[in-house]
C-alpha positions as CSV (number, residue, x, y, z in Angstrom):
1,X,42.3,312.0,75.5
2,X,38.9,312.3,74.1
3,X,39.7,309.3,71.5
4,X,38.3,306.0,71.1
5,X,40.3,303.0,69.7
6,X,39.4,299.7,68.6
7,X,41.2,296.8,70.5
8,X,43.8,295.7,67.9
9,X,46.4,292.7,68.0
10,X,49.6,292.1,66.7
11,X,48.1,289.4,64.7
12,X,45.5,291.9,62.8
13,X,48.2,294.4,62.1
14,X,49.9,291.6,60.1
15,X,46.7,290.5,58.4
16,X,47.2,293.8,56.6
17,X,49.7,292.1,53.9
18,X,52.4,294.7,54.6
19,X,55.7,293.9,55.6
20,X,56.4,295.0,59.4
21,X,59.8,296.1,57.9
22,X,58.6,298.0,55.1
23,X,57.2,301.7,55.2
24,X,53.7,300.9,54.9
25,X,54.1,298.1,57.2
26,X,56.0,300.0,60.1
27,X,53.3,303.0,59.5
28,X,50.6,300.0,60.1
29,X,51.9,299.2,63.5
30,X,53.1,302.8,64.5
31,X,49.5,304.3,63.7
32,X,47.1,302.4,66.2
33,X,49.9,303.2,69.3
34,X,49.7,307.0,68.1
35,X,46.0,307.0,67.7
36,X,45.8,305.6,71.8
37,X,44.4,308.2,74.1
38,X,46.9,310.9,75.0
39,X,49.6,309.4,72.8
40,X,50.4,312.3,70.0
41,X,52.1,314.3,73.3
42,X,54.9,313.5,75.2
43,X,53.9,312.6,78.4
44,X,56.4,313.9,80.5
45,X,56.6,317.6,78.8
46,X,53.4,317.4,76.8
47,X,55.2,318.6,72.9
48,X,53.6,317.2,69.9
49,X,55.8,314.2,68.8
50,X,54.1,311.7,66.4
51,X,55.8,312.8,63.7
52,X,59.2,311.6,65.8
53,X,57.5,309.1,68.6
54,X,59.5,307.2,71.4
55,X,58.3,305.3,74.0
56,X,58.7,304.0,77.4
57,X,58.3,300.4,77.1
58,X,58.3,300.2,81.0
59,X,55.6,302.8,81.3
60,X,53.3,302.0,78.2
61,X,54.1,305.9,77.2
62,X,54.8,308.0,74.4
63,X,57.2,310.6,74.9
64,X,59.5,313.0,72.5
65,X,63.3,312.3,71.6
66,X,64.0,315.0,74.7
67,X,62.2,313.3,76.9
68,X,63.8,309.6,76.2
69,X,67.2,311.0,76.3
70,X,66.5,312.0,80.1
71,X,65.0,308.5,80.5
72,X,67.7,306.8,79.1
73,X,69.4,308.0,81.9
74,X,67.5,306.5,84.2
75,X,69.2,303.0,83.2
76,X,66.5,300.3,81.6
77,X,65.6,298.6,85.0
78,X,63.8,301.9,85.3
79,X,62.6,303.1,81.6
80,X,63.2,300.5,78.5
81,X,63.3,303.2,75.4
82,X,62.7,302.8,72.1
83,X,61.8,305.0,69.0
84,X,58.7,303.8,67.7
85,X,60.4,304.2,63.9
86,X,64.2,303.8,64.2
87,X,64.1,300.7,66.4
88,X,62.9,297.1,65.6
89,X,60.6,296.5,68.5
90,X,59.6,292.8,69.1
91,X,55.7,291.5,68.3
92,X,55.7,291.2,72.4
93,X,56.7,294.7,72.7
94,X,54.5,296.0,70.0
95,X,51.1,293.9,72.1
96,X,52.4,295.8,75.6
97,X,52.3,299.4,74.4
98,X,48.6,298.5,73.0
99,X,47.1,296.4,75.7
100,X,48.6,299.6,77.9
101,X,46.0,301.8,76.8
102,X,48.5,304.5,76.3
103,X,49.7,308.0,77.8
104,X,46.5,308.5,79.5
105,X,46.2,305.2,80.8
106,X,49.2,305.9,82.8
107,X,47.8,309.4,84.3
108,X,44.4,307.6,85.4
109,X,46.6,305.3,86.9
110,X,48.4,307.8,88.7
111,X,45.4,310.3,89.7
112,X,42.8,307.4,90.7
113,X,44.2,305.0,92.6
114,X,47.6,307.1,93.5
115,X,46.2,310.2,94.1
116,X,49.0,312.3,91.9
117,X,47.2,315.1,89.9
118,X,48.9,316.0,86.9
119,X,49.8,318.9,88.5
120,X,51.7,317.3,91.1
121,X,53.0,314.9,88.5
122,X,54.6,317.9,86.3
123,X,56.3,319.9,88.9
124,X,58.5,317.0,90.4
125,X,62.2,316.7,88.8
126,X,61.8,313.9,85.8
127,X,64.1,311.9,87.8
128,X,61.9,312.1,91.0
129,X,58.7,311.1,88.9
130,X,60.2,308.1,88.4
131,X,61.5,306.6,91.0
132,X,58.6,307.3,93.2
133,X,56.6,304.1,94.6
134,X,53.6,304.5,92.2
135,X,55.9,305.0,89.2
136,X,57.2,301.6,90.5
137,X,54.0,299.9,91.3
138,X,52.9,300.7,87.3
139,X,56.0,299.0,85.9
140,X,55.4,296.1,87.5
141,X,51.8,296.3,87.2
142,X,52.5,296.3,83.3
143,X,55.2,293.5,83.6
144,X,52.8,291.6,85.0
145,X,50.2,292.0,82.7
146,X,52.4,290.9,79.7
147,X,53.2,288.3,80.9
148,X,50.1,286.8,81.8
149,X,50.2,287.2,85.6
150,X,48.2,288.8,88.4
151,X,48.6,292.4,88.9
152,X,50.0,293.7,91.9
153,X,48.5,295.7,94.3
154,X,50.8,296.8,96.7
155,X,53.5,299.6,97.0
156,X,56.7,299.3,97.7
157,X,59.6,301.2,99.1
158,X,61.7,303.0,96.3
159,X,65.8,303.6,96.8
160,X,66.6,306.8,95.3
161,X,68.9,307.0,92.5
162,X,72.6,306.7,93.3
163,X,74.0,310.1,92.6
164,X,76.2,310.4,89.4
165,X,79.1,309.7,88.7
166,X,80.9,312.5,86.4
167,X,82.3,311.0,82.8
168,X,86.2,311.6,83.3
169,X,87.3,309.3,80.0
170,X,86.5,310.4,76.3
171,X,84.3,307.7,74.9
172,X,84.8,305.5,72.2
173,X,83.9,307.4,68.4
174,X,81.7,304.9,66.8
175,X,82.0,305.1,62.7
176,X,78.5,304.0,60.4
177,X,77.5,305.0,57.1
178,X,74.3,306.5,58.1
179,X,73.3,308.6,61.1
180,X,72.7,306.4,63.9
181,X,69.8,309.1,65.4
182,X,67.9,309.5,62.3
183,X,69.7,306.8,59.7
184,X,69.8,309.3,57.0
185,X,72.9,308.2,54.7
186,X,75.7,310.1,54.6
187,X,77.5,311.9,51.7
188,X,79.2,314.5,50.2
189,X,76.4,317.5,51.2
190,X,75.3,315.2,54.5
191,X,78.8,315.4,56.4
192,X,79.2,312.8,59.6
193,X,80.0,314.1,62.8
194,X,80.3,312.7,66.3
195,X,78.8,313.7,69.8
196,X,81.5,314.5,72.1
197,X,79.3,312.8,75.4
198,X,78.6,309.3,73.7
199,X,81.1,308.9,70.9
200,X,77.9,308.4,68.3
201,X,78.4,308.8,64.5
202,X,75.5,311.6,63.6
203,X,74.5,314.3,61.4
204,X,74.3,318.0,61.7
205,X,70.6,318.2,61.8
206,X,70.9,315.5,64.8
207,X,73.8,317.7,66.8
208,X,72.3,321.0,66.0
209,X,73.9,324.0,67.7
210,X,71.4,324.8,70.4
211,X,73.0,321.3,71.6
212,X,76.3,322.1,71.9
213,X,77.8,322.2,75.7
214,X,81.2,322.5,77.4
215,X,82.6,319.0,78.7
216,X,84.7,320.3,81.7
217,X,85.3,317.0,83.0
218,X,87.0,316.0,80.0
219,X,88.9,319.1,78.7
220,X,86.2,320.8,76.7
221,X,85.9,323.9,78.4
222,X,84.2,325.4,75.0
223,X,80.8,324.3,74.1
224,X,81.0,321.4,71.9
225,X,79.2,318.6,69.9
226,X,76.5,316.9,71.7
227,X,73.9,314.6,70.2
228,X,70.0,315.4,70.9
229,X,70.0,312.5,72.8
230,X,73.3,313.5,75.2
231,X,71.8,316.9,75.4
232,X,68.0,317.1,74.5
């Protein structure tokens, strides 16, 4: 990232007389995170997505809705995600993703003092990336920093991830007036429907068909509704 960015705090983005809760306001917060070096791509699969940004609070990172379903996954100890404009991120939370320095930030990180090429960084599973002892050294190197404390230096051994456990019971169907992806309201034209993995209440546009997988493991041998979150 070839950008330069002011150093901005929570406090000057409310000295901007928009509400944090109103369009203008959320756009006032959303901007200066976007505008961070690296941060209009994903940085796990490198697709524009400001126009539909998530982040890894854990990691300091923008990433696309893909992406964040996959670290979802992961469990929050690992990767805390939030969309950047559906979710109602806390001032604290807001001051970590700046003070970060963003995607590229985390790829210095990685390459200077790790010694993990981009390269080497894109051709390891997502789930590997992650749970890897410089992945773990960064979070905590973060945690630290928001809260005031020295960073660490060291690394530390990492347990793999436990291997997963197959979903055997149909979840719960949650039921919302508005699509809990994109909040769009629902109505006669903008029909709800409900992601067969997660039991979430969601338009069509948010379960398109290119998502749409068998279930085996709980009777849906046909492909069948997923949300772009279940199935990016």
């Amino acid at each position: 990232g070839g950008c330069t960015t002011p150093v901005l705090t929570i406090a000057a983005m409310a000295s901007s007389g928009s509400s944090p809760s109103s369009p203008a306001g959320l756009e006032s917060r959303v901007s200066p995170i976007l505008a961070l070096p690296g941060n209009s791509c994903c940085f796990d699969c490198e697709t524009q997505c400001d126009l539909d940004p998530w982040v890894s609070l854990s990691h300091g990172t923008v990433i696309c809705i893909n992406c964040a379903g996959i670290h979802r996954s992961f469990g929050v100890h690992v990767s805390y995600v939030r969309s950047l404009k559906l979710d109602k991120l806390k001032d604290s939370e807001w001051q970590l993703l700046l003070d970060a320095g963003g995607n590229d930030a985390f790829q210095d990180f990685l390459q200077d003092s790790q010694n993990v090429s981009r390269k080497v960084w894109m051709t390891l599973p997502m789930e590997t990336r992650y749970h890897t002892p410089a992945a773990d050294l960064y979070r905590r190197r973060l945690m630290a920093m928001s809260a005031g404390s020295d960073l660490p230096e060291e690394l530390r051994p990492i347990r793999p991830p436990a291997p997963k456990v197959l979903q055997t019971k149909e979840p719960l169907w949650s039921d919302a007036e508005r699509c809990q992806l994109c909040k769009a309201d629902f109505w006669l034209l903008l029909r709800k429907h409900h992601c067969r993995k997660c039991g979430r209440c969601i338009c069509h546009s948010c379960s398109p068909p290119e998502c749409m997988r068998p279930l085996p493991q709980l009777g849906h041998m046909e492909p069948c509704r997923h949300c772009k979150v279940c199935n990016p």
